[in-house]
Every structure is written in C-alpha cells, then in structure tokens.
C-alpha positions as a Python dict, from the first residue, in 0.01 Angstrom:
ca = {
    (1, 'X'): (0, 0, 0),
    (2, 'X'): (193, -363, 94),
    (3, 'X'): (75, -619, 302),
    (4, 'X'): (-248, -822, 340),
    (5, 'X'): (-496, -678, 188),
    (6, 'X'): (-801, -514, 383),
    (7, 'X'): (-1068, -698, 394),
    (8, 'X'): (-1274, -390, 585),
    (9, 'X'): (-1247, -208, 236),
    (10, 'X'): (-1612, -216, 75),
    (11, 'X'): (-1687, -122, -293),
    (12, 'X'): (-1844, 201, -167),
    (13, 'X'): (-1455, 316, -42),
    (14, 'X'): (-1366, 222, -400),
    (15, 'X'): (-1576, 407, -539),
    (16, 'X'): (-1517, 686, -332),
    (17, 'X'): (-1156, 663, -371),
    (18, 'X'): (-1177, 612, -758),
    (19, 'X'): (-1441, 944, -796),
    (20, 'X'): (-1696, 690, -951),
    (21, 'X'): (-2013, 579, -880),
    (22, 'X'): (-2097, 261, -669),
    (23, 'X'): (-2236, 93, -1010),
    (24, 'X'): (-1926, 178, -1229),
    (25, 'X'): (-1696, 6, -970),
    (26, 'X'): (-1892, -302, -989),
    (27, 'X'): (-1921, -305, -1413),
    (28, 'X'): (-1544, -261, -1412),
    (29, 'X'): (-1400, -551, -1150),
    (30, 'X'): (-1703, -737, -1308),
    (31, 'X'): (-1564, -745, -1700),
    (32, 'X'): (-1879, -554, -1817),
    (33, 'X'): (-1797, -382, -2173),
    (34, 'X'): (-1959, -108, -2119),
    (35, 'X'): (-1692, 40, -1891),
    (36, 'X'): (-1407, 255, -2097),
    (37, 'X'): (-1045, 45, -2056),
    (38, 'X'): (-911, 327, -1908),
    (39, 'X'): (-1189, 320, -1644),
    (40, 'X'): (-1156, -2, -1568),
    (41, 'X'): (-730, 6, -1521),
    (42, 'X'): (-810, 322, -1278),
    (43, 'X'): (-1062, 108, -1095),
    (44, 'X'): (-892, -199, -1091),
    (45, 'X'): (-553, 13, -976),
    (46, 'X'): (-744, 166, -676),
    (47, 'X'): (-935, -181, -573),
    (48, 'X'): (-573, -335, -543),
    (49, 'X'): (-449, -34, -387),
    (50, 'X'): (-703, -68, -127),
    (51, 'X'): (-678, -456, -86),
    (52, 'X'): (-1023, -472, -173),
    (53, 'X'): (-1168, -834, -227),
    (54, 'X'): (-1510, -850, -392),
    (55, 'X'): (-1750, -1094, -215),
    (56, 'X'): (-1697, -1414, -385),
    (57, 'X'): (-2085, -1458, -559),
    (58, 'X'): (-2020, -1106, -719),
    (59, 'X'): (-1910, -1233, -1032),
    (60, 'X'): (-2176, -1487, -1071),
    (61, 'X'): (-2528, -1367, -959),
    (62, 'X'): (-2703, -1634, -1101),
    (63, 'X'): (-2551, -1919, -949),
    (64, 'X'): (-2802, -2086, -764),
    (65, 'X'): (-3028, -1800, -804),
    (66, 'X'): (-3335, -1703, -1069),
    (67, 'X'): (-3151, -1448, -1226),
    (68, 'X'): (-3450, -1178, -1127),
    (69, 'X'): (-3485, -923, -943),
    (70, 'X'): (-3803, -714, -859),
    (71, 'X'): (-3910, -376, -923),
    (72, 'X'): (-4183, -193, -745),
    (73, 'X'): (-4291, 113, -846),
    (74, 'X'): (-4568, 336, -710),
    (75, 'X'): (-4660, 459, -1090),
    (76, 'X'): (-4579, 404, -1440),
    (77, 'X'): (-4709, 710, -1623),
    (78, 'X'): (-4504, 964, -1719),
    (79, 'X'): (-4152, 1035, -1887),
    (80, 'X'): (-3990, 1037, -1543),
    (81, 'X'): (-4057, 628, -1498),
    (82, 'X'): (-3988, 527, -1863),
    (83, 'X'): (-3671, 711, -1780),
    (84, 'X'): (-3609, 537, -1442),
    (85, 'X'): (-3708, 168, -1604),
    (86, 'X'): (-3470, 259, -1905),
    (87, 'X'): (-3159, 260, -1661),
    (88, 'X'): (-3286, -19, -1453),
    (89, 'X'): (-3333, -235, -1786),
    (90, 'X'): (-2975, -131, -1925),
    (91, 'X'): (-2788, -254, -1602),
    (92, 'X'): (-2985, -537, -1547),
    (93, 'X'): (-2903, -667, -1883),
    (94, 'X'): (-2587, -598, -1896),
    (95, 'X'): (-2532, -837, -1568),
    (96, 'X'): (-2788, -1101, -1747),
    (97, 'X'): (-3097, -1014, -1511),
    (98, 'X'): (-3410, -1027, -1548),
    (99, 'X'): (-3683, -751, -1440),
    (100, 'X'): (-4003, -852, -1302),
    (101, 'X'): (-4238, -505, -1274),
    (102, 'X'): (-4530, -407, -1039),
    (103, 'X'): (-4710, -125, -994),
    (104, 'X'): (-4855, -26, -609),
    (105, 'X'): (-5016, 302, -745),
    (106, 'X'): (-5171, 487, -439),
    (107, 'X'): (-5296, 178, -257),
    (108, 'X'): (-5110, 65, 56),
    (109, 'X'): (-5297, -259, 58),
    (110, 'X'): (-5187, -296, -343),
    (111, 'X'): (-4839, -247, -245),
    (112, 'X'): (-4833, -473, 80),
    (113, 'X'): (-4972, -753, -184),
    (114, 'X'): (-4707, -656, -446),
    (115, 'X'): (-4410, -720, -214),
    (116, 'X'): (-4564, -999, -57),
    (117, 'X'): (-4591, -1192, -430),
    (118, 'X'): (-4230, -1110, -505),
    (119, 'X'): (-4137, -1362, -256),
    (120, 'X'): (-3962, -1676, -386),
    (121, 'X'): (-3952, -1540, -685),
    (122, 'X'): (-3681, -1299, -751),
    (123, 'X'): (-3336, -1256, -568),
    (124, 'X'): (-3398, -915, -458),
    (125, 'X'): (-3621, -593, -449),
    (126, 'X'): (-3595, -253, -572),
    (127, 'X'): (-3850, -47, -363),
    (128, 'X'): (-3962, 298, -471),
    (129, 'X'): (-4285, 390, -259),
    (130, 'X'): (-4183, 799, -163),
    (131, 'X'): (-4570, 782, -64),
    (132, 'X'): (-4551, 508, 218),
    (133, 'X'): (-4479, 602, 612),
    (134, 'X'): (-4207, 422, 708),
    (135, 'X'): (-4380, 235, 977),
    (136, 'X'): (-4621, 134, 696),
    (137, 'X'): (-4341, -9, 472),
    (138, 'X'): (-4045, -164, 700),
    (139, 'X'): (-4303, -411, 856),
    (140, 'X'): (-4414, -556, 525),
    (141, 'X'): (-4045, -581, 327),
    (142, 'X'): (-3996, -986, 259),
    (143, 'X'): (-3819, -1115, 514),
    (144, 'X'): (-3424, -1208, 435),
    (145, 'X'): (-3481, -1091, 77),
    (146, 'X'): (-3207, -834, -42),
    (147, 'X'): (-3378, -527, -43),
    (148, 'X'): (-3289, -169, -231),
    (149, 'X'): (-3484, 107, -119),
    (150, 'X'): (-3579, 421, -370),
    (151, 'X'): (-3686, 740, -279),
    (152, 'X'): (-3799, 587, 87),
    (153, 'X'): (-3913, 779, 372),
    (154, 'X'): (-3723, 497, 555),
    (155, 'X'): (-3375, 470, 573),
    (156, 'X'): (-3304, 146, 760),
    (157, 'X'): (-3150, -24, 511),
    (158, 'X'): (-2915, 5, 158),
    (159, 'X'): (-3074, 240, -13),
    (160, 'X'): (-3056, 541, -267),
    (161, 'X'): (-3228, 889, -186),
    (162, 'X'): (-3292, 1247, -399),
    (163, 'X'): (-3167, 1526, -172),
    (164, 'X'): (-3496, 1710, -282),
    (165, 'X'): (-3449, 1981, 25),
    (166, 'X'): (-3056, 2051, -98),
    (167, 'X'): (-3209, 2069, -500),
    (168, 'X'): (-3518, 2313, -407),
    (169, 'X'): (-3306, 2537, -217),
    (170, 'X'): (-3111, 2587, -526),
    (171, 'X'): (-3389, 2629, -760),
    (172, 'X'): (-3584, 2887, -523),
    (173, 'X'): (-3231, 3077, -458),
    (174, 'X'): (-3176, 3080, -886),
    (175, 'X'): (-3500, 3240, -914),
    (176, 'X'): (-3448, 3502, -649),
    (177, 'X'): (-3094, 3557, -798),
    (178, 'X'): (-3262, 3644, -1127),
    (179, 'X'): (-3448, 3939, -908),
    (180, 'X'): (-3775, 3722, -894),
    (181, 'X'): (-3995, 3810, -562),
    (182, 'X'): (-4312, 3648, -593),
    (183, 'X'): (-4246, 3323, -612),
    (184, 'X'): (-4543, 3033, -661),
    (185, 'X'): (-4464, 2701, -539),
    (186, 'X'): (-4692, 2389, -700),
    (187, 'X'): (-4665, 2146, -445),
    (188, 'X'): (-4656, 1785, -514),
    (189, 'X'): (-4940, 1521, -342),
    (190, 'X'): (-4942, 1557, 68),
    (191, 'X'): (-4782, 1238, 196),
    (192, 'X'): (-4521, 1198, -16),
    (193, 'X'): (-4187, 1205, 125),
    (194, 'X'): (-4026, 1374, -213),
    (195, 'X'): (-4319, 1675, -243),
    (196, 'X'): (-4241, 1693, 139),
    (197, 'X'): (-3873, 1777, 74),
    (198, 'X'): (-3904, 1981, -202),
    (199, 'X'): (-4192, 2214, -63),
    (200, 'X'): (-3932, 2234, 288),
    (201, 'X'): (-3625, 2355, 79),
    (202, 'X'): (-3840, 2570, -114),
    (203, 'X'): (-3966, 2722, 214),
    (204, 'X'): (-3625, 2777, 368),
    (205, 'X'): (-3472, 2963, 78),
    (206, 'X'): (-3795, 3204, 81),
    (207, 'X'): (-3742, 3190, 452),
    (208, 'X'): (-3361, 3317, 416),
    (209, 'X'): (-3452, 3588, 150),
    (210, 'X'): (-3718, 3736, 349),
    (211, 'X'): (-3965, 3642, 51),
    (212, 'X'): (-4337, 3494, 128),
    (213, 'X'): (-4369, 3121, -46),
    (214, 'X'): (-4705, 3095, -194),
    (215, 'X'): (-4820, 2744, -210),
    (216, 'X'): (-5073, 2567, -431),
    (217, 'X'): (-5138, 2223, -433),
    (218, 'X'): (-5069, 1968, -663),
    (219, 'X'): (-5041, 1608, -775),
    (220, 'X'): (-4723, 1567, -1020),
    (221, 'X'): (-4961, 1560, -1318),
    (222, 'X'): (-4954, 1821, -1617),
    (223, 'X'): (-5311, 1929, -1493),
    (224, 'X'): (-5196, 2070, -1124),
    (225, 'X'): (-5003, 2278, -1310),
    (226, 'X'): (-5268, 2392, -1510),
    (227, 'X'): (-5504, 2478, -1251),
    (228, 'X'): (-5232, 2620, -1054),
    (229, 'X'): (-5229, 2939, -1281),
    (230, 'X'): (-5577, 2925, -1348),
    (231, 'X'): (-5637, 2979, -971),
    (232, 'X'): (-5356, 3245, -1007),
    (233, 'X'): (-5474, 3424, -1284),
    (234, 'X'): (-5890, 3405, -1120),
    (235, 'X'): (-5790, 3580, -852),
    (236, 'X'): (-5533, 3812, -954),
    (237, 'X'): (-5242, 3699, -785),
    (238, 'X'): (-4910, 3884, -831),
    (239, 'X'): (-4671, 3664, -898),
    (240, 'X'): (-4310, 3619, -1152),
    (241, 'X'): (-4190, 3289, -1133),
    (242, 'X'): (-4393, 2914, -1042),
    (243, 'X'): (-4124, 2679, -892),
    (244, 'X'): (-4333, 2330, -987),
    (245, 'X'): (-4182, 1976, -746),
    (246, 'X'): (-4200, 1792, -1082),
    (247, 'X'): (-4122, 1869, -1493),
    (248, 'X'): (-4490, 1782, -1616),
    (249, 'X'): (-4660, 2018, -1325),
    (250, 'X'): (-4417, 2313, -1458),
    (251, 'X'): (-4516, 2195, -1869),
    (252, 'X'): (-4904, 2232, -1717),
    (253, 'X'): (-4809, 2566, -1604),
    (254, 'X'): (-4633, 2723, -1891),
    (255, 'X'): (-4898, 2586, -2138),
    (256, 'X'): (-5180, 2757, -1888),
    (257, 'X'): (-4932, 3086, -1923),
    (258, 'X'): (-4885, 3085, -2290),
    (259, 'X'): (-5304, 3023, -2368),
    (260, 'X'): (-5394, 3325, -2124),
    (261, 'X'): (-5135, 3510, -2345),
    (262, 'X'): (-4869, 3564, -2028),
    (263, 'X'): (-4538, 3548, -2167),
    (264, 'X'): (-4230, 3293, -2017),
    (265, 'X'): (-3991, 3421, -1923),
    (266, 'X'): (-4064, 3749, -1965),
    (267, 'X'): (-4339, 3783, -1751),
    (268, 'X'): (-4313, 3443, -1554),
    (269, 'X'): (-4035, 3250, -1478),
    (270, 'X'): (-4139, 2863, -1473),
    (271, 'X'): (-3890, 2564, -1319),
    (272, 'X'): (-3948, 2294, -1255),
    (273, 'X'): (-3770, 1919, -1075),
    (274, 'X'): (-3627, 1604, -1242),
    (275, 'X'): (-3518, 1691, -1612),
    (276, 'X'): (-3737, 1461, -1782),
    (277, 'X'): (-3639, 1424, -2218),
    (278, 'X'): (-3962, 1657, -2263),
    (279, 'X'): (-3767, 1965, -2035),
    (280, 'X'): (-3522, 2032, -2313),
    (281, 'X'): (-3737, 1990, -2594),
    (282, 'X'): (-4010, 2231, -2521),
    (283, 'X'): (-4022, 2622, -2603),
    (284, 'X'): (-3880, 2835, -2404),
    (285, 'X'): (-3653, 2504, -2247),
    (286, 'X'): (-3710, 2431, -1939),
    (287, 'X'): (-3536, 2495, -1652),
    (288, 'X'): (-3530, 2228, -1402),
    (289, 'X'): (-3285, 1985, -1123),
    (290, 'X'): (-3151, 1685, -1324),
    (291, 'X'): (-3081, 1396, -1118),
    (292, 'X'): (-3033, 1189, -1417),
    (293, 'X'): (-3341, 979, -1367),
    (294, 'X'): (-3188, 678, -1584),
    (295, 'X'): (-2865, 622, -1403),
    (296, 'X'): (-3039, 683, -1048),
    (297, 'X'): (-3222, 351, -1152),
    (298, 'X'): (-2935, 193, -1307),
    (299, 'X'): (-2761, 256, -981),
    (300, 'X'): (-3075, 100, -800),
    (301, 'X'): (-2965, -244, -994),
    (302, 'X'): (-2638, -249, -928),
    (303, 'X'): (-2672, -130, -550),
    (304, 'X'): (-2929, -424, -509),
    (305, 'X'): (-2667, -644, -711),
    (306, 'X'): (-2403, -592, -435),
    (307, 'X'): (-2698, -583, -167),
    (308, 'X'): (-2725, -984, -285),
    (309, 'X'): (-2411, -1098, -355),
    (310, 'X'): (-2291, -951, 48),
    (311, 'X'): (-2095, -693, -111),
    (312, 'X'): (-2284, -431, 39),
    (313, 'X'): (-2268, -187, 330),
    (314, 'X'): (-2629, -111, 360),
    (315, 'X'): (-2551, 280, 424),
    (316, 'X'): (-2792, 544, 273),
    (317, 'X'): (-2700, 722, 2),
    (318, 'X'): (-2794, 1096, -93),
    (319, 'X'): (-2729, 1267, -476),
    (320, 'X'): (-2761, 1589, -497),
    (321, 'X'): (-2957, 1718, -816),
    (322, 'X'): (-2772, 1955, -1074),
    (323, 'X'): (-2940, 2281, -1157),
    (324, 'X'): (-2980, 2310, -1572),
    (325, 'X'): (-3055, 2667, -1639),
    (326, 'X'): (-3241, 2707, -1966),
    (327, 'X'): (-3477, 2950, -2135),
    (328, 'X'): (-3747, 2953, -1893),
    (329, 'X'): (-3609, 3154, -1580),
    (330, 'X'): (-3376, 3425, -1801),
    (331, 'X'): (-3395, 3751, -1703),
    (332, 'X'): (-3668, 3926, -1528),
    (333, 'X'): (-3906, 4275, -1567),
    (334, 'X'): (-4112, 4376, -1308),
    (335, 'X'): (-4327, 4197, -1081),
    (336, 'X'): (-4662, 4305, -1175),
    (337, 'X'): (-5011, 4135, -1076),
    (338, 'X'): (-5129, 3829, -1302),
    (339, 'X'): (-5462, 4032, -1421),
    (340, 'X'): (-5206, 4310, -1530),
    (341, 'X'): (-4994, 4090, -1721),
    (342, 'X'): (-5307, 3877, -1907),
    (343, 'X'): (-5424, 4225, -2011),
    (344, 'X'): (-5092, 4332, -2125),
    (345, 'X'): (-5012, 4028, -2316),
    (346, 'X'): (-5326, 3946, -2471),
}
C-alpha cells in the first residue's frame, strides 16, 4: 500500500488483518516484552501496511492520568474469577496499571454504589454484571468515564461478550453425537444474561434433534449440582448425560454420581462450561467449553486501555468457546432409568 496513510484504520482492522487478538496488537506497537519478535515484526508490518496511526496517548497511559483502572465484578468465589483477575492483573502490569477491585455480589443497589465510588478515581471501568438488565445498568455507568463492558446484557458500548448460545449448542450436539438421549440441563441463576444463553442454545440443539431438554435449576455453585442428581436419582429420572452452565455445578454433579455409586461416563455423561484449572485435574477429566477465562480478562484491560487512550471503536465483540473433550462424555451404553443404574452400580 503507498500513499497517506489511513487514518480510518482502527487497531481492531489490525488485528483482524494480522489473525491476532485486539490485546496482542496493542502489546506489540506498544514495546511490551511479552510479545515474541516475530509477532511484533508481523504486527508492526501489517499496521504500516494499513497506514494505521495509534492514537497519540497510547503509548503513555499515565500521562496526566492515575494509572488505575477499575474492576467490578459481581463475585469473587470460585476458580473461574481468580482465573479472570489473573489475566486482568498480568496485562495491567505489564502496561504499569494499577487494579482497584469491587465486588457488587447480587445487590443492584451494591453495584449502583460500586460504580458510583469509582468516579474520580480510576481512568476507566471494567464492568462484568451478566446479572443486571440493561436498563438497570446503562443509566448508572459514570458519566464520560471509559467504560469496558464484560459479559453485559447491554451492548451499547466497547465491550467483550461469551457467545454462550453458539458454545451450548456445541456441547448439547457432542453429547447427542456420542448417542446420549436423555439429556439433563443444570441451569444457572434466572436473570442472568450468561445462564440465559446457555439454557437457549442448549434448548435449540435438543430442539433440532428431536430430544426433550430436562431442566433443573441452579445457581453456579458446586451444591446445584449436587442437588441436581439428588432430585434425579429421588425420583427416578432416566437420564445419560447432565450438561451443567458452569465447571463447579458439573464437579457437584459427578461427585453426587460417584457417592450414589453411578458410574461417569459409563453410565452418565457430565459437561460442563468455562474450563476452570480444577476441569482437567479431576477424575474422569472433565469435559467442558474453554473460553480461556484469563486472557478474556486480559483482553478486558487492554480493550479498556484503547477505550481511554481514543483508540477504540466501541464495537461489541463475541468469542466463541472451544469444546475440550475429555474423559467425562466418552462413549455411551444404554440409557437406562437413574434407580436402575444406582442399583446396578452400587
């Protein structure tokens, strides 16, 4: 390409153009040393190739600025946010920011507060609340501060969302390609926009295959996942595979399985959604959607990085979660009820 360069070209065409992510662009025309030399010469070639021009405060983020950004989170417990604060932590410090936590937990009124006392204090937001309405949240976002959304309902700004729908599909059309028919979905909590997807693709693979969806509820804790096969198991339910929305409901279930002496996955196939550290390590290994919890929020910090410095095309941004096939959904023997198989097994 000759000529002026194009100053309509945005880091996202980079990226796009490069086959990287968003936040590997901006470590590489940035100096950061944790980008390869070889990655950085392809995205450097590509940049100039497409006349792109960072934003002129992308190189310094701190100038005139605190140097931190916030992070609000609806939880902390659980592998799945030590994960997602591990990636945010990495990228922040490798740009020389500084994290400033809250938790909203279920509480709307918590979470209005929380964003409210982030103001004039950091130089931008990262905003997971996948339990807030979108008319609940946009109205309460600090006004002019660079904001990153996470797992939103809302889309109205730059932010970066799970394709749960795409990911359950998968999962639910794995399970019925293994010859499993009675399929048990654990539902995450009601309300939340990422149970909401998950349960919907779950329901439209059933749908396509002609297969019934059985649905219990749950609440992403271990627990719903235990009293999702107790409930099974009390009332004799026939079932051969439990499709949990999150990795801990699906650990619940496969310890409730292995104490009422029901083998996995022999009798029961168990999956389950986000590949927390814990999926591989447990026995059978679970098989779950990895959406590679601690680069989603490493990309979070470097989205809301170019979000501050201008650099930013505030588009929304979908990733589509990887089916890992492990122990836990091999092959499958008859359907048979779950009374059948406790006295079978035991």
């Amino acid at each position: 390409m000759s000529g002026a360069p194009n100053t309509n070209a945005t880091i996202r065409d980079v990226a796009r153009e490069a086959g990287v992510s968003v936040a590997s662009v901006s470590r590489a025309l940035n100096g950061l040393g944790t980008v390869r030399p070889e990655m950085r010469r392809h995205v450097e070639e590509v940049a100039a190739r497409l006349g792109y021009v960072p934003h002129a405060g992308a190189r310094n983020l701190s100038l005139a600025r605190s140097g931190a950004i916030g992070v609000v989170l609806p939880d902390l417990h659980g592998e799945f946010y030590s994960e997602l604060l591990r990636g945010m932590d990495g990228e922040a410090r490798v740009r020389g920011l500084h994290l400033m936590l809250m938790v909203m937990h279920d509480d709307a009124t918590r979470g209005v507060a929380a964003l409210q006392s982030m103001r004039g204090r950091v130089d931008g937001l990262v905003l997971m609340a996948p339990h807030l309405p979108a008319d609940e949240l946009l109205p309460h976002l600090p006004t002019g501060m660079p904001v990153v959304l996470l797992n939103c309902a809302a889309d109205a700004r730059a932010s970066l969302r799970i394709d749960n729908a795409a990911g359950a599909e998968a999962m639910v059309d794995h399970l019925i390609a293994s010859g499993r028919r009675a399929i048990v979905h654990v539902a995450g909590p009601a309300g939340n926009v990422d149970a909401e997807e998950r349960l919907r693709g779950a329901r439209t693979a059933c749908a396509r295959a002609g297969i019934e969806l059985r649905v219990l509820p749950g609440d992403f804790d271990q627990g719903s996942g235990t009293r999702a096969v107790a409930t099974l198991l009390t009332k004799g339910v026939a079932f051969d595979a439990i499709f949990a929305a999150n990795d801990m409901m699906a650990i619940g279930a496969m310890m409730a399985l292995r104490e009422a002496g029901v083998a996995v996955p022999e009798r029961v196939a168990i999956a389950g959604f986000d590949d927390i550290p814990l999926a591989a390590l447990i026995s059978p290994a679970l098989t779950t959607l990895s959406i590679d919890i601690a680069d989603f929020g490493g990309s979070a910090v470097a989205r809301l990085a170019q979000v501050i410095a201008g650099d930013d095309d505030g588009a929304s941004e979908r990733r589509v979660p990887v089916l890992v096939a492990r122990q836990s959904t091999s092959s499958i023997i008859n359907t048979i009820p779950a009374d059948r198989a406790h006295r079978e097994e035991a």
